[in-house]
C-alpha positions in Angstrom: 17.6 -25.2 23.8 18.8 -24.2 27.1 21.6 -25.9 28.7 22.5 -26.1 32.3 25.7 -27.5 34.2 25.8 -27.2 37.7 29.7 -27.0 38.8 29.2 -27.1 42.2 26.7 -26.3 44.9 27.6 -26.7 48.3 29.3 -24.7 51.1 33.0 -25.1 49.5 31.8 -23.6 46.6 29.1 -22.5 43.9 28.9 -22.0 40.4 26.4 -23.2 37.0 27.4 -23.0 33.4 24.3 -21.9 31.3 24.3 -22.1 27.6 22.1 -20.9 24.7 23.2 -20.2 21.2 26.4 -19.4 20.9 26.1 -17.2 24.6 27.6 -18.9 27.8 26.8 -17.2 30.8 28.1 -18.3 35.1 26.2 -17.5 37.5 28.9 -17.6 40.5 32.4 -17.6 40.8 32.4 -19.8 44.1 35.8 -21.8 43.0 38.8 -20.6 42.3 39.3 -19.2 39.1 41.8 -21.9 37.6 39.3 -24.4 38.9 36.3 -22.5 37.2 38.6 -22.5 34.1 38.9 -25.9 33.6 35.7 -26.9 34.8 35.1 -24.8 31.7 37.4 -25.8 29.2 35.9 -29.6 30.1 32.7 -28.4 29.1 33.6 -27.0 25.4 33.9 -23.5 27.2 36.9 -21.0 27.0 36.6 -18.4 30.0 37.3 -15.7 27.0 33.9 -16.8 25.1 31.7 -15.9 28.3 29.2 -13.4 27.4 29.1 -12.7 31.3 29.4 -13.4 35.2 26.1 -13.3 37.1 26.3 -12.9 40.6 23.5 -13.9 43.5 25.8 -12.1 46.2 28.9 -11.2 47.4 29.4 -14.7 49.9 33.1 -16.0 49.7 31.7 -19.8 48.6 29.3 -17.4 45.4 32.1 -14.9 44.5 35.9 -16.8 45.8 37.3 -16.6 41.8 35.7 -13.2 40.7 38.6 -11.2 41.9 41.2 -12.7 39.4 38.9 -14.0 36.7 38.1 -10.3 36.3 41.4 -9.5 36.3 42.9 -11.6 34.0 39.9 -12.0 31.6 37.6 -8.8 32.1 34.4 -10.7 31.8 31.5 -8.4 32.6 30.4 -8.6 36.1 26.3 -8.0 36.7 25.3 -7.4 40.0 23.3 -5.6 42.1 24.3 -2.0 43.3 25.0 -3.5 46.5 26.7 -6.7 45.9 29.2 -4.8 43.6 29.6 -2.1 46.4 30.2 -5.0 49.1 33.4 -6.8 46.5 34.7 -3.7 45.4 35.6 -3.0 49.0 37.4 -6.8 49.2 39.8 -5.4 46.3 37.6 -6.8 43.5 38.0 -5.0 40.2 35.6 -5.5 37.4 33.4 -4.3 34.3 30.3 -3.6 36.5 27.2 -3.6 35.1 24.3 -3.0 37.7 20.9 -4.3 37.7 18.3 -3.8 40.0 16.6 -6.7 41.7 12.5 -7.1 40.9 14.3 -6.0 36.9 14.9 -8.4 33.5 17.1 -7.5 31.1 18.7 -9.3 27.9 22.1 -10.7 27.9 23.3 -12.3 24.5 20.7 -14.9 23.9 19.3 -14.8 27.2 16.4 -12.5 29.5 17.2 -12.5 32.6 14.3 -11.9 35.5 16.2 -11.2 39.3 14.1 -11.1 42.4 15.0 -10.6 46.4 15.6 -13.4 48.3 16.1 -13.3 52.0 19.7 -14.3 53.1 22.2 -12.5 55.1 24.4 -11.0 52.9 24.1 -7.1 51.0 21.4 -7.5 48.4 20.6 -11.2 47.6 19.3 -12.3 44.7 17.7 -15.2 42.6 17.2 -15.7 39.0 15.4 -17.0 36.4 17.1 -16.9 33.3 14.9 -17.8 29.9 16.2 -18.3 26.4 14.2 -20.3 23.4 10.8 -20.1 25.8 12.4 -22.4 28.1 13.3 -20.7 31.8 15.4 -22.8 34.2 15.7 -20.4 38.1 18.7 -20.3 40.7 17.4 -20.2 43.6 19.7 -21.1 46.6 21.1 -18.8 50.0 17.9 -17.8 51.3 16.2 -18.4 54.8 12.2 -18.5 53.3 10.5 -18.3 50.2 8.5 -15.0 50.3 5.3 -14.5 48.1 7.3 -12.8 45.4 9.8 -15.6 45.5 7.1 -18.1 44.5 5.3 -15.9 42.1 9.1 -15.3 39.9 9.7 -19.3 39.9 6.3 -20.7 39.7 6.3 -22.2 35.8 10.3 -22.5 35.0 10.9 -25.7 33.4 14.1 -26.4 35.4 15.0 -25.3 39.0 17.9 -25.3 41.0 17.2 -25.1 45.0 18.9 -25.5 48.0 18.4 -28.3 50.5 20.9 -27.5 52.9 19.7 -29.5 55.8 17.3 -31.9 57.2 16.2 -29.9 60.4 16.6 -33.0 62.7 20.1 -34.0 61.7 21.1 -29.9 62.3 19.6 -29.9 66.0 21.9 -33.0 66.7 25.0 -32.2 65.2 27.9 -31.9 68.0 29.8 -29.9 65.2 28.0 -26.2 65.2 27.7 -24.3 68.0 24.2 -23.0 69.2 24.7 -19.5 67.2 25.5 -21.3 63.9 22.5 -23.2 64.1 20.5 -20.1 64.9 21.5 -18.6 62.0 21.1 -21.7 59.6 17.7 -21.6 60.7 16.9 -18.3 60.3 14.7 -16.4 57.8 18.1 -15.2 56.6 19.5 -18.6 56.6 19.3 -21.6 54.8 16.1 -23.6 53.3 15.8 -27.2 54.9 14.5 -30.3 52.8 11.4 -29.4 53.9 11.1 -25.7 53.5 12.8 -26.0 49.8 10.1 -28.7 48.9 7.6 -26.7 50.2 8.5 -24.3 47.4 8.9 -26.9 44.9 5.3 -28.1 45.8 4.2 -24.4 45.1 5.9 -23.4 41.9 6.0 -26.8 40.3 3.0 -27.2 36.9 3.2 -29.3 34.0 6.3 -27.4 32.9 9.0 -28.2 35.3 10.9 -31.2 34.2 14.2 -30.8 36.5 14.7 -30.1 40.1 18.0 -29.9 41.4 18.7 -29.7 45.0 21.8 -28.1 45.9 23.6 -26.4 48.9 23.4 -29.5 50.6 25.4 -29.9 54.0 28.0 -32.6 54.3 27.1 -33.1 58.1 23.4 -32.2 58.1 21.4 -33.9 55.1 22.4 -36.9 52.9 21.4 -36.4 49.0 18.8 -39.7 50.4 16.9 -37.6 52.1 16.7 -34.5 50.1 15.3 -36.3 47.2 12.9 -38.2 49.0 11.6 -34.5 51.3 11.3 -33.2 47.5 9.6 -36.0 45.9 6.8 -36.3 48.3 5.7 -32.7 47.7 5.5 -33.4 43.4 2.3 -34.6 42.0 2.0 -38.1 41.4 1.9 -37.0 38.0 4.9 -34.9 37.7 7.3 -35.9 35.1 9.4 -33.5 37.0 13.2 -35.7 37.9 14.6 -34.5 41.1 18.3 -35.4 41.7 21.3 -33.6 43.6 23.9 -31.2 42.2 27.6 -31.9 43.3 28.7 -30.6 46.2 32.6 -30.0 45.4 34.1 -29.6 41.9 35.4 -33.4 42.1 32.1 -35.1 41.8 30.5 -36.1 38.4 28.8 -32.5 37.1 24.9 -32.4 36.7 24.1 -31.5 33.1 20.3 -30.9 31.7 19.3 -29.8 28.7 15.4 -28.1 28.5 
């Protein structure tokens, strides 16, 4: 069994908790690292029993706690060549271990598949991350879904997206200038409701049982309108549940199991 708890997924901060076996790996340090901690120690986790950190890139609200929970705890750090090259120069200090993206490798009880995703940052990357036959994918920070990007996700039996916006509530906001938009709307950017159930619509078979939506903007989307963008796109047969991750470390955590 593979079990997945989504910390938080929004612009304050990112980071999942997946479990197999006795292995326990996060993907993204986007919280502090006394907040990741006892997010952690709530879930049955000490920070010294991870088998590892896995990194999507080097982004602030993806990588805020890596700098002292490496420190203090020297969990292994996998990133790409990149990424690692990007936080070594912010004064991170870690046990690197570099992967290349389009490779899987094993780590612990888990194979781990990492594929390009377009997003302006170093070397971004998603994931999907198997153990027991079961695959759940992280897929969030990325302006389009590319043909490769579709072919790594289609089949997973969970998936975690972004929704970061619903396109018309972005155009009106008063809060972001012009520029910020641009760049939110970018193929470098962020996926809309739309654009991330386009994917969903794509990858989704008779496998998929979870979709969560993530990355969702406080000003620009309501978890209302994410879920129903999403829901359209699934098969009226889909036994596929949709539902939104937290967006801060103070709401209720999503957990699945698959």
């Amino acid at each position: 069994m593979l079990d997945v708890t989504i910390l938080a997924s929004g612009s304050s901060g990112n980071s999942l908790l997946l479990r197999s076996g006795g292995c326990a790996v996060l993907v993204d340090a986007g919280l502090s690292a006394r907040r990741l901690e006892a997010l952690m120690t709530a879930c049955g986790v000490r920070v010294e029993e991870l088998t590892a950190v896995l990194l999507t890139h080097e982004h602030g609200d993806h990588a805020r706690g890596l700098k002292v929970l490496a420190a203090k705890h020297r969990t292994p750090v996998y990133a790409t060549a990149l990424t690692a090259d990007s936080l070594r120069r912010s004064g991170v200090v870690a046990e690197w271990n570099l992967f290349a993206s389009g490779s899987t490798f094993g780590l612990g009880d888990f194979f781990v598949s990492a594929f390009s995703v377009p997003h302006d940052a170093a070397d971004p990357v998603g994931f999907v991350i198997r153990s027991g036959g079961r695959g759940f994918a992280v897929l969030t920070d990325l302006g389009y879904a590319t043909r490769q990007v579709i072919e790594a996700v289609r089949g997973v039996d969970g998936l975690l997206i972004e929704t970061n916006h619903d396109e018309a509530l972005l155009q009106q906001d008063k809060k972001r200038p012009w520029s910020v938009k641009q760049r939110i709307l970018s193929r470098h950017g962020h996926l809309s409701n739309a654009a991330a159930a386009d994917v969903v619509g794509q990858v989704a078979t008779d496998a998929l049982r979870h979709v969560v939506l993530g990355h969702l903007s406080r000003d620009c989307n309501s978890e209302e309108l994410a879920i129903a963008e999403v829901s359209r796109r699934l098969s009226p047969t889909s036994q596929a549940r949709v539902l939104c991750a937290p967006s801060d470390d103070t709401c209720p955590r999503v957990q699945i199991s698959i």
